[in-house]
Steps between C-alpha positions, in 0.01 A plus 500: 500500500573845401679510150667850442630609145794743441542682207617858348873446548720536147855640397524898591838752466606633846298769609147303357207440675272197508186411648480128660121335577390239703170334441355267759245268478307525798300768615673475859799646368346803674573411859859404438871680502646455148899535425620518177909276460742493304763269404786611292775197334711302789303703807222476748182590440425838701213685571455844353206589618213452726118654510293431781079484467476815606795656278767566727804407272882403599788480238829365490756837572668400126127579328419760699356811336528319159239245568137510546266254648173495448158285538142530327281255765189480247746374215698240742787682331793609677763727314896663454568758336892498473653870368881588457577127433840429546693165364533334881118515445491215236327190656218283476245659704221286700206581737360318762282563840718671732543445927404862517761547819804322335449534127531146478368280211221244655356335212711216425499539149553746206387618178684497165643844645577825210856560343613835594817567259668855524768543291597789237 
């Protein structure tokens, strides 16, 4: 099975950037829609965004503009860059393979997610 490993989160002031990565194991990582979630304390955990194989990208309208998805096919790597980081940002944050129509998690599993803390 595929294993995926989060990491890059940490604690940033408001306004911060961070980069995310996630690392999959298997080479056919290429041919599949990846979605970075999040799950911040006592809520759901939502998708942020979504990057198809061939790049297209969709983002949740509260990320928009701040957020960045990204993916690097010959590292099985997809990323999320995160700029102007506000405090409703602060979550774990998770990736998994994507349903590239409705965003929707289909592995039915998850890493160890990355702490994103923004706080001044």
């Amino acid at each position: 099975q595929v294993q995926l490993a989060e990491s890059g989160g940490g604690l940033v002031q408001p306004g911060g950037s961070l980069r995310l990565s996630c690392a999959a194991s298997r080479s056919t990582f290429r041919f599949k829609a990846m979605g970075w979630y999040r799950q911040a304390p006592g809520k759901e955990r939502e998708l942020v965004a979504s990057i198809a194989p061939c790049g297209s990208t969709n983002y949740v309208d509260s990320v928009k503009v701040r957020f960045t998805i990204s993916r690097d096919n010959a590292k099985n790597t997809v990323y999320l860059q995160m700029n102007s980081l506000k405090p409703e940002d602060t979550a774990i944050y998770y990736c998994n393979v994507a349903h590239e129509n409705t965003g929707r998690a289909l592995l039915p599993y998850w890493g160890q997610g990355t702490q994103v803390t923004v706080s001044s």
